[in-house]
N, C-alpha and C positions, 0 to 999 in steps of 0.2 A: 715668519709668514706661514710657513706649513702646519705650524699649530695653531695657528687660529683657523684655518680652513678645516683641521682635523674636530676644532671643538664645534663648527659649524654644522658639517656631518653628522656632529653624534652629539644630539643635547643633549643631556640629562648624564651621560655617559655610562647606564648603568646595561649592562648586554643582558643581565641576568633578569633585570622588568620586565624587560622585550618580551624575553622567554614564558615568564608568569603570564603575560600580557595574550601569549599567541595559545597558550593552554587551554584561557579560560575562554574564549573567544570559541574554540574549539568545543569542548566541554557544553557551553552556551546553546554553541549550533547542534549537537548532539542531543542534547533534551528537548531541545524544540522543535526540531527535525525530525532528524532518523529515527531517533528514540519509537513516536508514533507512528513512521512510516510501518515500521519492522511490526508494532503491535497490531496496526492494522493489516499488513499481510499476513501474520500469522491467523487471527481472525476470518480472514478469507479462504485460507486452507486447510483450518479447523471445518468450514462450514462447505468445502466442496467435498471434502475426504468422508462427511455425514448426511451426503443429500441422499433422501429417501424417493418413493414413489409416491405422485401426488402432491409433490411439495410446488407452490407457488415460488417462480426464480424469472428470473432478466438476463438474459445472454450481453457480453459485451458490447453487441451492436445497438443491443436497446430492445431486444423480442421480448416482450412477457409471455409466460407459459405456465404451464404444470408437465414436471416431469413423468415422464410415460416409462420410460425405464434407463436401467443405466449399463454400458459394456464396459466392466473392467479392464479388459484386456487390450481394448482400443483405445480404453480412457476416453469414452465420449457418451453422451449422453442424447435418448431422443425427448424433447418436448413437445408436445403439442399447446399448437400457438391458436389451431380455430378449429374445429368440427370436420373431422377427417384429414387435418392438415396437421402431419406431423414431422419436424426438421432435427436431424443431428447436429450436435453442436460438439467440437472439442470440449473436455471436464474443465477445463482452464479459463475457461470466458463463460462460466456461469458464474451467477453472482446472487444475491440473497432480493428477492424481490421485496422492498423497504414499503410499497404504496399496501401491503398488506398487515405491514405491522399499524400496534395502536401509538398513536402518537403521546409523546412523552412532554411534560412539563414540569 
């Protein structure tokens, strides 16, 4: 009686499939995932560690600007968003302003 309940448990009875099985499943979600998570963070701190003065950006809230200058040492950056109106932002929630790139097809 206990071996049939034990072959029930475990079809195929092979532990070592499983194993292959929970790899590639892994593997899977890594390339399709993380993989481009990582290359697109990296891309985002390529492009805030080279922001210049003048550069069209979008703060994380959603501000469009041109940067007016940048403090290293507070790691923040000021933009100006309108005509004498100019906001600090953390260096970490600036982002690449995309509505001034050329569209790609």
């Amino acid at each position: 009686m206990t071996n049939i309940i034990l072959q029930a448990a475990a079809p195929g009875g092979n532990g070592m499939a499983m194993i292959l099985m929970m790899v590639a499943i892994f593997a899977v979600m890594w390339f399709l995932m993380i993989r481009p998570q990582q290359k697109r963070q990296k891309e985002i701190q390529k492009f805030q560690n080279e922001l210049q003065e003048g550069q069209s950006v979008v703060t994380g809230g959603g501000i469009y600007g041109t940067v007016k200058s940048i403090d290293l040492t507070k790691n923040t950056v000021d933009i100006k968003i309108a005509r004498d109106v100019v906001v600090t932002v953390d260096k970490n929630y600036v982002f690449k302003d995309m509505s001034t790139m050329p569209m790609q097809r």
